[in-house]
BARODO-965222 format. One record per residue (C-alpha): residue number from 1; residue in one letter; chain; x, y, z. Coordinates in nm, 3 decimals, decimal comma. Layout:
REM residues N
<r><k>NUM</k><r>A</r><c>A</c><X>X</X><Y>Y</Y><Z>Z</Z></r>
...
This chain:
REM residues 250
<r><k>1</k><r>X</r><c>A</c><X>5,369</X><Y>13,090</Y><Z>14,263</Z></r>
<r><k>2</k><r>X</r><c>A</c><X>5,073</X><Y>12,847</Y><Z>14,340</Z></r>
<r><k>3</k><r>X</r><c>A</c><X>4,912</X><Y>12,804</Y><Z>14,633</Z></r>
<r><k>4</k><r>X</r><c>A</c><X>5,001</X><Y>12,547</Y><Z>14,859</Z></r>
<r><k>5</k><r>X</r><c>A</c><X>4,823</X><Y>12,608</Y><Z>15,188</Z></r>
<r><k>6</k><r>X</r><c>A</c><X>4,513</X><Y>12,847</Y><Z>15,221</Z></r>
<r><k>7</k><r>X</r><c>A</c><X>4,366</X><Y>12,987</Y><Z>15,553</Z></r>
<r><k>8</k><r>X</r><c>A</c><X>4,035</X><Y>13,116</Y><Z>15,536</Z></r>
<r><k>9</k><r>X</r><c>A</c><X>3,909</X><Y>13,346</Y><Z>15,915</Z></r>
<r><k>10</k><r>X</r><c>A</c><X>4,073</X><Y>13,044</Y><Z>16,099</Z></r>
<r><k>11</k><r>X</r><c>A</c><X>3,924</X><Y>13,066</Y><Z>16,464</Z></r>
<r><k>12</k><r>X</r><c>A</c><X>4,065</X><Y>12,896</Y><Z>16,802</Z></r>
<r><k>13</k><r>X</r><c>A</c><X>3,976</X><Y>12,960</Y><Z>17,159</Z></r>
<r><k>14</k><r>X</r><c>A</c><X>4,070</X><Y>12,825</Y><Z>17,498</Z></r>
<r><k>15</k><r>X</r><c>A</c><X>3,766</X><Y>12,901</Y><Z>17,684</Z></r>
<r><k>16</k><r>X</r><c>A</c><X>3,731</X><Y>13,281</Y><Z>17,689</Z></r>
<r><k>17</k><r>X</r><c>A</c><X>4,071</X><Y>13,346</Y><Z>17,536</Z></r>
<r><k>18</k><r>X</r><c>A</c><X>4,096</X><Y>13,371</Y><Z>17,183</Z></r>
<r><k>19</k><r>X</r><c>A</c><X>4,404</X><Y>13,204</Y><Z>17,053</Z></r>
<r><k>20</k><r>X</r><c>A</c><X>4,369</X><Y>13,266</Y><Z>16,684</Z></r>
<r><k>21</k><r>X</r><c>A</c><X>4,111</X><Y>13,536</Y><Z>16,522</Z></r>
<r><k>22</k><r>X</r><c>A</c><X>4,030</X><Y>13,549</Y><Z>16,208</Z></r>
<r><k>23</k><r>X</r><c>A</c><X>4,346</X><Y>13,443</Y><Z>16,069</Z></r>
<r><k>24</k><r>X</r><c>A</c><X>4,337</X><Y>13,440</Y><Z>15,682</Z></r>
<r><k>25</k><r>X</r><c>A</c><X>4,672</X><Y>13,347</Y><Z>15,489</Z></r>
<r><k>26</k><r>X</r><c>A</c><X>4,837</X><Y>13,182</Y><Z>15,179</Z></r>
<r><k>27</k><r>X</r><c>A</c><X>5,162</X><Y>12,958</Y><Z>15,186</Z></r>
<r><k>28</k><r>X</r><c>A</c><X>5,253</X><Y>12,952</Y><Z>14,844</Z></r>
<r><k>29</k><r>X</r><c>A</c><X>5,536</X><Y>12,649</Y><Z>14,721</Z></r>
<r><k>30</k><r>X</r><c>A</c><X>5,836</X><Y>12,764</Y><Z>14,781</Z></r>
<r><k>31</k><r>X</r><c>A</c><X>5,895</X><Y>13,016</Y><Z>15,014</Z></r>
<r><k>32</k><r>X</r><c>A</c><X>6,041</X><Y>13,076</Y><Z>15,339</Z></r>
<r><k>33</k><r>X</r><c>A</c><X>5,785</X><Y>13,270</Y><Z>15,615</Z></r>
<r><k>34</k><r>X</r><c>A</c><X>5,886</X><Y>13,364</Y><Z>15,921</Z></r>
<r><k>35</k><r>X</r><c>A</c><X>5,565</X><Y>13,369</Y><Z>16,189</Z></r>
<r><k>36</k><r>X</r><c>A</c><X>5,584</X><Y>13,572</Y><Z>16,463</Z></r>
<r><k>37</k><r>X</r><c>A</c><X>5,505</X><Y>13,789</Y><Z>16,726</Z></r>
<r><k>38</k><r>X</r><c>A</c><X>5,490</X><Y>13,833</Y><Z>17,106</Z></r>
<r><k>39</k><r>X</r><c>A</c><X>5,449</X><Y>13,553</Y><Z>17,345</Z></r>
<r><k>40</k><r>X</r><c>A</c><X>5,134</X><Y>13,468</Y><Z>17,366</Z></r>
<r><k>41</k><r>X</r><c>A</c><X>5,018</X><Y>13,591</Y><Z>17,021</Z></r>
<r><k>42</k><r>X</r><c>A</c><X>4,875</X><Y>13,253</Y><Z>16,892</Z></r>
<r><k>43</k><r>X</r><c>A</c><X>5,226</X><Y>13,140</Y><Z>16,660</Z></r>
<r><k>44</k><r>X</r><c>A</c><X>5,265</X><Y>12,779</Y><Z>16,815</Z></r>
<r><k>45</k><r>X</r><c>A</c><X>4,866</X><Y>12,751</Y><Z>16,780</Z></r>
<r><k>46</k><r>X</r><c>A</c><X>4,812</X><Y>12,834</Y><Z>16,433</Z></r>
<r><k>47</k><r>X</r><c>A</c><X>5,084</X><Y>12,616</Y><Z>16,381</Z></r>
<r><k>48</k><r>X</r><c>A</c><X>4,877</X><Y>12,332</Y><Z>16,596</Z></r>
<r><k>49</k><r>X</r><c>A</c><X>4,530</X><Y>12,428</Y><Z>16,425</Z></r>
<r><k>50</k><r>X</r><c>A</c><X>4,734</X><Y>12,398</Y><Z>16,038</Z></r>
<r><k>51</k><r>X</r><c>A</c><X>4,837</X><Y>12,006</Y><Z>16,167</Z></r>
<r><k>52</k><r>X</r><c>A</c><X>4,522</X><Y>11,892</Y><Z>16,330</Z></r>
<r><k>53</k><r>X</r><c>A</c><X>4,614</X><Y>11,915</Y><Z>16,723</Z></r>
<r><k>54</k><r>X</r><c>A</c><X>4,395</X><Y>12,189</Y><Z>16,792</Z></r>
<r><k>55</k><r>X</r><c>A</c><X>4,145</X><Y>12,207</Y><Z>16,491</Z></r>
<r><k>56</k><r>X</r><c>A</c><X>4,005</X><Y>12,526</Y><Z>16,409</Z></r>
<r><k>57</k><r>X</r><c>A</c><X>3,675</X><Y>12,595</Y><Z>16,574</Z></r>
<r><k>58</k><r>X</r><c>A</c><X>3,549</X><Y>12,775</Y><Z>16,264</Z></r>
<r><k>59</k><r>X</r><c>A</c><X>3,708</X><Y>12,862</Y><Z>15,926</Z></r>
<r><k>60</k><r>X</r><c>A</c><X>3,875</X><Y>12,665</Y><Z>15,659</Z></r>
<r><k>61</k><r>X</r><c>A</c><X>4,239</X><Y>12,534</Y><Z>15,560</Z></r>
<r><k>62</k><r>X</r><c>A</c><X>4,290</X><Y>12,416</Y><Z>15,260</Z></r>
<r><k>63</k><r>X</r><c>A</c><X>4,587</X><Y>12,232</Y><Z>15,126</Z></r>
<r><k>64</k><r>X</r><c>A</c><X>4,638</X><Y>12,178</Y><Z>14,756</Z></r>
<r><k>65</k><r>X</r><c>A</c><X>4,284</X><Y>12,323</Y><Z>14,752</Z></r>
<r><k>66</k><r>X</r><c>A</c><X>4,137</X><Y>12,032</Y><Z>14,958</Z></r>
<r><k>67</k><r>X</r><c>A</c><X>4,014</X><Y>12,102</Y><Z>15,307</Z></r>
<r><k>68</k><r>X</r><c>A</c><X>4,193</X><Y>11,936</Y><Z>15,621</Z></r>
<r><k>69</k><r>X</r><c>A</c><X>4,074</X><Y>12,133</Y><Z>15,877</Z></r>
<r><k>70</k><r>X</r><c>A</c><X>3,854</X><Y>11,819</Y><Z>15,989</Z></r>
<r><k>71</k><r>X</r><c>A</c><X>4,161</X><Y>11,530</Y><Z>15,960</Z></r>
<r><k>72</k><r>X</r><c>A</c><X>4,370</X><Y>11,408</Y><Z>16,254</Z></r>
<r><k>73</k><r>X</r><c>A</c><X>4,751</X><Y>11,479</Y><Z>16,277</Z></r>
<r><k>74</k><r>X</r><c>A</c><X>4,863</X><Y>11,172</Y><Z>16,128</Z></r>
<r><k>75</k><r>X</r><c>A</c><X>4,617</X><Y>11,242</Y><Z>15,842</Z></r>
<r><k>76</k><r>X</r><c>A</c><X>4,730</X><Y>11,574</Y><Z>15,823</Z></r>
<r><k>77</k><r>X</r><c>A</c><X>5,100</X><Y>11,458</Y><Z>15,780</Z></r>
<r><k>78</k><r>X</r><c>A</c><X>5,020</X><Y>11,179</Y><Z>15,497</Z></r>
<r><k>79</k><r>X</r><c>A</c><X>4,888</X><Y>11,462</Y><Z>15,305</Z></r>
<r><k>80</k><r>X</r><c>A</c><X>5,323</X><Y>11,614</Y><Z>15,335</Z></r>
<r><k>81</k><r>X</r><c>A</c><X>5,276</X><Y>11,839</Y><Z>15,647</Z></r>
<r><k>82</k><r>X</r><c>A</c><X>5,507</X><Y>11,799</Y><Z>15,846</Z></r>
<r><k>83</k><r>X</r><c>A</c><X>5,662</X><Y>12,005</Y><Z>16,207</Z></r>
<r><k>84</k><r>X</r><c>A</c><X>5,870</X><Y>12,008</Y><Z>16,408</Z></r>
<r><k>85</k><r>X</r><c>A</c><X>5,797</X><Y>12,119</Y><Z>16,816</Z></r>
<r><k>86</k><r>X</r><c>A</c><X>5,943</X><Y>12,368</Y><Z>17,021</Z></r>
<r><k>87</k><r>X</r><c>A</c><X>6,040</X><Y>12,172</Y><Z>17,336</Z></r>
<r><k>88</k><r>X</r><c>A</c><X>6,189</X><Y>11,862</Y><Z>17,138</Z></r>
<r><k>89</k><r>X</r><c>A</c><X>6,157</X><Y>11,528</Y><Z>17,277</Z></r>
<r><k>90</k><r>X</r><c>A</c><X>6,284</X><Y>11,246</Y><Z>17,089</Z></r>
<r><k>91</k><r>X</r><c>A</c><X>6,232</X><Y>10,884</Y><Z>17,192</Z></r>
<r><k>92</k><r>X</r><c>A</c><X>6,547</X><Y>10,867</Y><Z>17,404</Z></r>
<r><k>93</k><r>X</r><c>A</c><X>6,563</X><Y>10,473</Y><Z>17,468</Z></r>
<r><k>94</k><r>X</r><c>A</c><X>6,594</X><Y>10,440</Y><Z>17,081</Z></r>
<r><k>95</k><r>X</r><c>A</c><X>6,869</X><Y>10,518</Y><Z>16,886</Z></r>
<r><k>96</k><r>X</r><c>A</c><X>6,909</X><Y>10,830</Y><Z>16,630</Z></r>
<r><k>97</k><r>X</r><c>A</c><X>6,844</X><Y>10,635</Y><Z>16,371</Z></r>
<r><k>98</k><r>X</r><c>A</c><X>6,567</X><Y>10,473</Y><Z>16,508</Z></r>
<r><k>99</k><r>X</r><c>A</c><X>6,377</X><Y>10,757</Y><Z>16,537</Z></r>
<r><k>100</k><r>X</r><c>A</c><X>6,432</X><Y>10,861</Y><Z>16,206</Z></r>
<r><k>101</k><r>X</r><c>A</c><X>6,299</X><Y>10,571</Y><Z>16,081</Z></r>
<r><k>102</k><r>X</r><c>A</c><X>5,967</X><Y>10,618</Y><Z>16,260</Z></r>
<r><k>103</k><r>X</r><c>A</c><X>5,899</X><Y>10,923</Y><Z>16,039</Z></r>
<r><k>104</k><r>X</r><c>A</c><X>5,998</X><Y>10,684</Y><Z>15,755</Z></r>
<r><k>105</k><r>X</r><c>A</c><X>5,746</X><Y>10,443</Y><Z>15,849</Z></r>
<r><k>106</k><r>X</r><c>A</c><X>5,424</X><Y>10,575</Y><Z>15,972</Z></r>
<r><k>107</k><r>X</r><c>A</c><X>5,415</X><Y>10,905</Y><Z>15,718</Z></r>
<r><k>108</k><r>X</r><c>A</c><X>5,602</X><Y>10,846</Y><Z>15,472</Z></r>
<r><k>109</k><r>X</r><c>A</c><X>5,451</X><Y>10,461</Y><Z>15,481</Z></r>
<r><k>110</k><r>X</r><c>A</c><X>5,790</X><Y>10,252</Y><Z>15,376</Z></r>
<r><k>111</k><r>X</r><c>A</c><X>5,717</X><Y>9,943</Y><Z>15,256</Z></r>
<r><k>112</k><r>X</r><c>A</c><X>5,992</X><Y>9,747</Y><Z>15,457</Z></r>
<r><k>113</k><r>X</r><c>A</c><X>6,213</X><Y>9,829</Y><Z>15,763</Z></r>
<r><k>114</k><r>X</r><c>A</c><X>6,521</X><Y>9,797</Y><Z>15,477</Z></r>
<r><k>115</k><r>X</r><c>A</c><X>6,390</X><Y>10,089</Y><Z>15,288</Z></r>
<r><k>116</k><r>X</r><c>A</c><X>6,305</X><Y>10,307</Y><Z>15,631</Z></r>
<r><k>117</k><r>X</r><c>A</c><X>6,601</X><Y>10,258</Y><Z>15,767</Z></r>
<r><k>118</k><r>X</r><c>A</c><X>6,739</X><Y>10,368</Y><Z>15,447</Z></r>
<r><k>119</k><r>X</r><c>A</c><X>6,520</X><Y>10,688</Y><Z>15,380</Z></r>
<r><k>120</k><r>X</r><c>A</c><X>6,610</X><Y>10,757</Y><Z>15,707</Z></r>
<r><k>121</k><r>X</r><c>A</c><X>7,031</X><Y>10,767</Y><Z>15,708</Z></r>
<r><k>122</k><r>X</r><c>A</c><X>6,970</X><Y>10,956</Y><Z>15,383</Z></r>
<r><k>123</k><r>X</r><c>A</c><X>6,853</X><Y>11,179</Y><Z>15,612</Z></r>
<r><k>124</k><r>X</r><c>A</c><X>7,079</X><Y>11,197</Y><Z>15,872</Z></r>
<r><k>125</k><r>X</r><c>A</c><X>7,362</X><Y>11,261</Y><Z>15,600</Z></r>
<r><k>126</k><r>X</r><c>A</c><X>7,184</X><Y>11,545</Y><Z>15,505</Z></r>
<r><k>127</k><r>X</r><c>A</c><X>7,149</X><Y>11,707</Y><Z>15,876</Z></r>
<r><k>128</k><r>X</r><c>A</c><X>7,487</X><Y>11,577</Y><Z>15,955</Z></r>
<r><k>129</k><r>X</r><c>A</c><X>7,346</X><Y>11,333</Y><Z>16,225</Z></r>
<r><k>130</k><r>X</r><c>A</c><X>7,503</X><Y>11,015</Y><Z>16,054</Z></r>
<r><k>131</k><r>X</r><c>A</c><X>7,790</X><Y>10,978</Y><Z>16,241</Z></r>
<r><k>132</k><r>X</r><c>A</c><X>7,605</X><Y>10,911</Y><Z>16,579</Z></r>
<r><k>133</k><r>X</r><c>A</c><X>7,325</X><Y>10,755</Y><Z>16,379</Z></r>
<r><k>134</k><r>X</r><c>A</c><X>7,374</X><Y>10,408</Y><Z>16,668</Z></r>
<r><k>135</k><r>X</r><c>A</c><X>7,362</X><Y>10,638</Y><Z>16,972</Z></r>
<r><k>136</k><r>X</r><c>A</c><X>7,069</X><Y>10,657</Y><Z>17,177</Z></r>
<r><k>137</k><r>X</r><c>A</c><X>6,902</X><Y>10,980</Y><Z>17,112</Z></r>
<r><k>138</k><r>X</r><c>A</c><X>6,895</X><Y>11,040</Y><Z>17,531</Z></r>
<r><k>139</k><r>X</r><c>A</c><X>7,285</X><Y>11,104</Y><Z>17,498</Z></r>
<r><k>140</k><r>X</r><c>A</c><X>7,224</X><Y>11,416</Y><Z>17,244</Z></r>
<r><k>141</k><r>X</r><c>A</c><X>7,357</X><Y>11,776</Y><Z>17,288</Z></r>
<r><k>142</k><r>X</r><c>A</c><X>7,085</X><Y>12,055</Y><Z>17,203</Z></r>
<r><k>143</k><r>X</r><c>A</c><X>7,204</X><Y>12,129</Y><Z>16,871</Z></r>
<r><k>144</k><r>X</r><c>A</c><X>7,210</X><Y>11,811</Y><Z>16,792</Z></r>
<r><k>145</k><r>X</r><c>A</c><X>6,863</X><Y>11,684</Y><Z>16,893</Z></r>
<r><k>146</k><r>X</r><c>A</c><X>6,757</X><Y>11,964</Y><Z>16,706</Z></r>
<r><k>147</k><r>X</r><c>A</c><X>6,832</X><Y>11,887</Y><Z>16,418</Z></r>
<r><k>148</k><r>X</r><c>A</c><X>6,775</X><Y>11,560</Y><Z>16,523</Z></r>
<r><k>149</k><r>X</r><c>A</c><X>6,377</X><Y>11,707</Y><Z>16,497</Z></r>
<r><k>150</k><r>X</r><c>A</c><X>6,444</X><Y>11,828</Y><Z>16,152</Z></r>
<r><k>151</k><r>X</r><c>A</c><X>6,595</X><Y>11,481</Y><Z>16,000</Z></r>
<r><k>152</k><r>X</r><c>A</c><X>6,218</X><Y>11,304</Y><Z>16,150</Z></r>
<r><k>153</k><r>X</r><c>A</c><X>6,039</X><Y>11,589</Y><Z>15,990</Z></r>
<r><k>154</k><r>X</r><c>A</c><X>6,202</X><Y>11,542</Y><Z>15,658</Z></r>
<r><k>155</k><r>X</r><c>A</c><X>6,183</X><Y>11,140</Y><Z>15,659</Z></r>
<r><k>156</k><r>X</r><c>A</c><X>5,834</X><Y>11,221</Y><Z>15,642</Z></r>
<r><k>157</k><r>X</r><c>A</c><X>5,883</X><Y>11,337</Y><Z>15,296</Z></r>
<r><k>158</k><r>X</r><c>A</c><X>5,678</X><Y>11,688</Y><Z>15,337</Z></r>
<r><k>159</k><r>X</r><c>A</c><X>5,594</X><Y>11,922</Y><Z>15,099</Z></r>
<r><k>160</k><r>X</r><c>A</c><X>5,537</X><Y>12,197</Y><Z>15,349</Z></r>
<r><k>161</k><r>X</r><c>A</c><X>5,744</X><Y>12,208</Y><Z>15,688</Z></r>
<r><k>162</k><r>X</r><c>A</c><X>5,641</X><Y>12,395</Y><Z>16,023</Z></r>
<r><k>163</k><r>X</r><c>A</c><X>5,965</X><Y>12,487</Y><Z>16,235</Z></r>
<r><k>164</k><r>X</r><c>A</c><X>5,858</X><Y>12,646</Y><Z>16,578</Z></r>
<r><k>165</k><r>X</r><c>A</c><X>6,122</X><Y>12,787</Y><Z>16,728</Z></r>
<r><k>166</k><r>X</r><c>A</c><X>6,386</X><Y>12,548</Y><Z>16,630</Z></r>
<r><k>167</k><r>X</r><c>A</c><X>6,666</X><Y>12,813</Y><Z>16,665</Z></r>
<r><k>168</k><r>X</r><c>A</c><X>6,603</X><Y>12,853</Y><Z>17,033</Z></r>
<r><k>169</k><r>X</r><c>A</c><X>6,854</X><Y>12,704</Y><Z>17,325</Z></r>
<r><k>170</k><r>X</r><c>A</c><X>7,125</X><Y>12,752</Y><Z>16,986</Z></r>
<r><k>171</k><r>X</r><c>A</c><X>7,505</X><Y>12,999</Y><Z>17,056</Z></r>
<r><k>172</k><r>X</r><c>A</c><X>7,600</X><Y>13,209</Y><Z>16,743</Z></r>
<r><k>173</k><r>X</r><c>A</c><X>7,788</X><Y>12,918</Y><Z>16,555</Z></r>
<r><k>174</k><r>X</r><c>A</c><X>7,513</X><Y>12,696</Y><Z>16,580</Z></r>
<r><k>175</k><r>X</r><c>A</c><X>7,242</X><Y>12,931</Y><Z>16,443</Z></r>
<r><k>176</k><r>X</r><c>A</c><X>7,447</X><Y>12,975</Y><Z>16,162</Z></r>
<r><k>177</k><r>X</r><c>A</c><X>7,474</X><Y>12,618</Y><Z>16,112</Z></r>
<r><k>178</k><r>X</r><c>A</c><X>7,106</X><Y>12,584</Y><Z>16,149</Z></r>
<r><k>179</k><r>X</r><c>A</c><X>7,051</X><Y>12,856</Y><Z>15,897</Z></r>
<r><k>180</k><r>X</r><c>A</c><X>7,238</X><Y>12,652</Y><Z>15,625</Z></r>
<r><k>181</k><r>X</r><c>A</c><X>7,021</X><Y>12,350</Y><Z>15,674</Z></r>
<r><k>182</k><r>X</r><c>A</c><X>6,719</X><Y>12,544</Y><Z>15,658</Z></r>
<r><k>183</k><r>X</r><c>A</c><X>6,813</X><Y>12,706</Y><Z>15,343</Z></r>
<r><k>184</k><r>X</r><c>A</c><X>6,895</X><Y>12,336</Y><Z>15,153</Z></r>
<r><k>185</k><r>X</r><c>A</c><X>6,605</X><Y>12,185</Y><Z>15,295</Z></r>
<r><k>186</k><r>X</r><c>A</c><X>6,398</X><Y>12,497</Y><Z>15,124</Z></r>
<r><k>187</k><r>X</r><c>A</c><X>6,652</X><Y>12,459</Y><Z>14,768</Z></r>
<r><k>188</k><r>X</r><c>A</c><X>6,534</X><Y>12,081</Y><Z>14,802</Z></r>
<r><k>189</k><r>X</r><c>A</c><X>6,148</X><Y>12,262</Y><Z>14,692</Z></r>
<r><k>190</k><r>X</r><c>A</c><X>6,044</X><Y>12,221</Y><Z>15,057</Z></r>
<r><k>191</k><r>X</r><c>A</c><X>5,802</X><Y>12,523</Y><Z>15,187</Z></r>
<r><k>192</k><r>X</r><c>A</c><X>5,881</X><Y>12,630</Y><Z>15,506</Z></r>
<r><k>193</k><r>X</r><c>A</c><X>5,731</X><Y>12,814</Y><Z>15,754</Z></r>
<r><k>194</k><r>X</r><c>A</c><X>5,944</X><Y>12,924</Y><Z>16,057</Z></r>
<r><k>195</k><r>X</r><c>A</c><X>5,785</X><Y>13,028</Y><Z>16,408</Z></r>
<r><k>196</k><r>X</r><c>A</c><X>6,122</X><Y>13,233</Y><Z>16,532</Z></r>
<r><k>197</k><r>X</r><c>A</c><X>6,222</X><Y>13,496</Y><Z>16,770</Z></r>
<r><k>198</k><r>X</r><c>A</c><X>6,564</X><Y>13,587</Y><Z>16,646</Z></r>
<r><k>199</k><r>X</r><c>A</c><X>6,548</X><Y>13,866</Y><Z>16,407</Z></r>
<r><k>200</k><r>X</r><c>A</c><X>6,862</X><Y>13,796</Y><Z>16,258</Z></r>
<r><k>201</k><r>X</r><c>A</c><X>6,761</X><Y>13,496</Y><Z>16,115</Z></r>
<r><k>202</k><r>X</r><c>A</c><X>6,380</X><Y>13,671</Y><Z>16,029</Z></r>
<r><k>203</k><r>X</r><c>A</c><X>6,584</X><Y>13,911</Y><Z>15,845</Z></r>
<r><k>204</k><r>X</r><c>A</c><X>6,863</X><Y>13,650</Y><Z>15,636</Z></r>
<r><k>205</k><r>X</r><c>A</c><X>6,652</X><Y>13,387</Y><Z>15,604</Z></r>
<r><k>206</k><r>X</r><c>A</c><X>6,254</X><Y>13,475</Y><Z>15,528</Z></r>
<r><k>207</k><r>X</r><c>A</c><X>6,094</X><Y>13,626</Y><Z>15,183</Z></r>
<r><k>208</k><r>X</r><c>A</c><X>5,770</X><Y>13,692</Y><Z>15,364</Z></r>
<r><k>209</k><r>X</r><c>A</c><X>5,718</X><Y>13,765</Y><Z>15,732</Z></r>
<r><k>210</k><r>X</r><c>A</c><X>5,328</X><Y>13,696</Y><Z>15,915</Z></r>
<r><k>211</k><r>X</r><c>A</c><X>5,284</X><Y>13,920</Y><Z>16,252</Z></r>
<r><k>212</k><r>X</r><c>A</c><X>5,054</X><Y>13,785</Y><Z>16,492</Z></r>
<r><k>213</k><r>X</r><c>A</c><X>4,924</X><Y>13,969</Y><Z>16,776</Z></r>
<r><k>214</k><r>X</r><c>A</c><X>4,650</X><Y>13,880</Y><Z>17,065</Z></r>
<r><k>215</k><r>X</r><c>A</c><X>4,602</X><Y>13,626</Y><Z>16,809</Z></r>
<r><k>216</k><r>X</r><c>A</c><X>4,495</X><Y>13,824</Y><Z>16,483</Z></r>
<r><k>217</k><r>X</r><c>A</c><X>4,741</X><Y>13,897</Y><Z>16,163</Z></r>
<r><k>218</k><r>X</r><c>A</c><X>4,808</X><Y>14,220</Y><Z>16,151</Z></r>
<r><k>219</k><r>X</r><c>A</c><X>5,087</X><Y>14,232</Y><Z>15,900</Z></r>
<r><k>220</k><r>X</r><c>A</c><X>5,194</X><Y>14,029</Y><Z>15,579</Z></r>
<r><k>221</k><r>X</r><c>A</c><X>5,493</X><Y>14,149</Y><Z>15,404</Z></r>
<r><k>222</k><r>X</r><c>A</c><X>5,859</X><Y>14,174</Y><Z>15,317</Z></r>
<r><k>223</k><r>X</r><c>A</c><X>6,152</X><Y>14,150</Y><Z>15,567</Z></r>
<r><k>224</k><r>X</r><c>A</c><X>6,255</X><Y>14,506</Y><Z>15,475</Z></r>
<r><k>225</k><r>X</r><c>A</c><X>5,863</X><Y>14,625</Y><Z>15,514</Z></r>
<r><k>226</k><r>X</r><c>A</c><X>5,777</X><Y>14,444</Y><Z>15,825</Z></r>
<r><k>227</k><r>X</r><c>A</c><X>5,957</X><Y>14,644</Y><Z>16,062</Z></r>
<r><k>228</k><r>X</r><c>A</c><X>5,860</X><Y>14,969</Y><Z>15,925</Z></r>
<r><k>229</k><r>X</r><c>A</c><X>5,551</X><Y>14,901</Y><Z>15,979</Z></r>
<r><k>230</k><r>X</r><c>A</c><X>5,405</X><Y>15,076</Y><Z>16,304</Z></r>
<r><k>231</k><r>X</r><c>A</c><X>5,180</X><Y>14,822</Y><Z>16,438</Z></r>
<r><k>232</k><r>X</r><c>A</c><X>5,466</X><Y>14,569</Y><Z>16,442</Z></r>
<r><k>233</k><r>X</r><c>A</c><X>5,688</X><Y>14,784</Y><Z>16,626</Z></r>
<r><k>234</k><r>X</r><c>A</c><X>5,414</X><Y>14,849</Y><Z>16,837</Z></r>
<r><k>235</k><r>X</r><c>A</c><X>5,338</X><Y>14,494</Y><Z>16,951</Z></r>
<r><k>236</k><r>X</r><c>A</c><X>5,704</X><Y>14,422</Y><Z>16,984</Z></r>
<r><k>237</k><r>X</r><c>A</c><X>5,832</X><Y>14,691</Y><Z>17,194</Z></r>
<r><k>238</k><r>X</r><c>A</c><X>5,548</X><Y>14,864</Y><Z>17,329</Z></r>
<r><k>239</k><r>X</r><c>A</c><X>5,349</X><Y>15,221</Y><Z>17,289</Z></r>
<r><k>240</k><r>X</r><c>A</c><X>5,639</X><Y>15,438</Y><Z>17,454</Z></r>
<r><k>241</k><r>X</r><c>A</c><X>5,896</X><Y>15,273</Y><Z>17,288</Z></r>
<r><k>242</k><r>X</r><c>A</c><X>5,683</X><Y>15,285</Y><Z>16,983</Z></r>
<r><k>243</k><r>X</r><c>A</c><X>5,654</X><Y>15,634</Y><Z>16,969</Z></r>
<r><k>244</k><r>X</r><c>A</c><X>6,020</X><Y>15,703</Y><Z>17,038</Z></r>
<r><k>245</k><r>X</r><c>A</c><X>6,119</X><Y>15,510</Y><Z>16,699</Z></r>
<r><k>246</k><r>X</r><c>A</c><X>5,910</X><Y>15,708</Y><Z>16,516</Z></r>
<r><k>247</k><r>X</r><c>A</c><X>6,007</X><Y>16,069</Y><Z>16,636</Z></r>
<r><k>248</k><r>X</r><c>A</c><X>6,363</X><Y>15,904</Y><Z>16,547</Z></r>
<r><k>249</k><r>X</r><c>A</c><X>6,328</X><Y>15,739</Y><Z>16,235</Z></r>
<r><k>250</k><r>X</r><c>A</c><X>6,004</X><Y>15,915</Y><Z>16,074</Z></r>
């Protein structure tokens, strides 16, 4: 595989807190990574440092092998990065497909209002959103502002997409939906990279898992490695409950 997104020690503080340390990592095209860790461990700010909201304060990300640690957001997402956000806030006075189109227009630079308006229902047919395509986005269930976010990510046109936390707020059925749309955007040749909390979907949906804790990476591997590995178990459930998994499982 070939690389698509490079880290190299990426730094970010908020005053004396340190956010992200030393964070070195490769997306390569294709995959599906999960990112995650406690609250608090830095996920949602790597995620802001990789699209120019926070920049890194020292270090290097590369894309395609050219740096972008130094461009704005909306620089950052001509180059095909796109996200989504975890508390998701769509322009509610304009419709669905409205704010489709805005992805259409401003990063993925459609040459007309014609052809954003089409790039954009192409999109809500894929997400299933077409339907209520003339309702203002205000009147939107959860689930369906959700993916909602994921039809303005991909009117962008991305070659790498950042999901943070888009499972959250979801019931079973939902999840399960979600996971299905996640898994044709990636067959579409889209890289994603998924901030989540729901091991279930870590587990079904991921090839590689990051760990980030206090802010540095301290594991890179395989669904089935990752939670074998006693440093992860440690930052998820603790010393003493740490050390009870190993006397139990070895």
């Amino acid at each position: 595989m070939s690389k698509l997104l490079e880290l190299r020690h990426v730094n970010r503080a908020f005053g004396g807190v340190h956010a992200v340390r030393d964070v070195s990592l490769t997306l390569n095209q294709g995959e599906i990574i999960g990112l995650i860790g406690p609250n608090g461990a830095g996920k949602t700010t790597l995620v802001n440092a990789i699209t120019g909201v926070h920049p890194p304060q020292s270090g290097e990300i590369l894309h395609n092998g050219a740096r972008i640690d130094g461009l704005k957001p909306f620089q950052v997402a001509g180059k095909g990065i796109a996200r989504t956000f975890q508390v998701v806030q769509p322009f509610p006075a304009m419709t669905v497909l409205e704010n489709v189109m805005a992805g259409s227009l401003f990063a993925a630079h459609k040459s007309s209002m014609k052809a954003a308006s089409e790039a954009a229902m192409a999109q809500l047919e894929f997400t299933g959103l077409a339907p209520l395509a003339n309702r203002p986005a205000s009147e939107l269930t959860l689930a369906h502002r959700k993916r909602l976010e994921l039809a303005k990510s991909l009117a962008m046109e991305p070659k790498l997409l950042l999901l943070d936390e888009v499972n959250a707020g979801l019931n079973t059925a939902e999840v399960d939906q979600a996971l299905e749309l996640i898994r044709a955007i990636a067959a579409k040749g889209i890289t994603v990279l998924i901030i989540e909390h729901l091991l279930k979907v870590v587990l079904t949906l991921c090839q590689r898992v990051v760990v980030l804790h206090h802010g540095e990476l301290i594991a890179d591997d395989t669904p089935a490695n990752i939670f074998k590995d006693q440093r992860v178990i440690t930052a998820y459930l603790g010393a003493r409950f740490a050390d009870r998994y190993k006397a139990q499982h070895g």
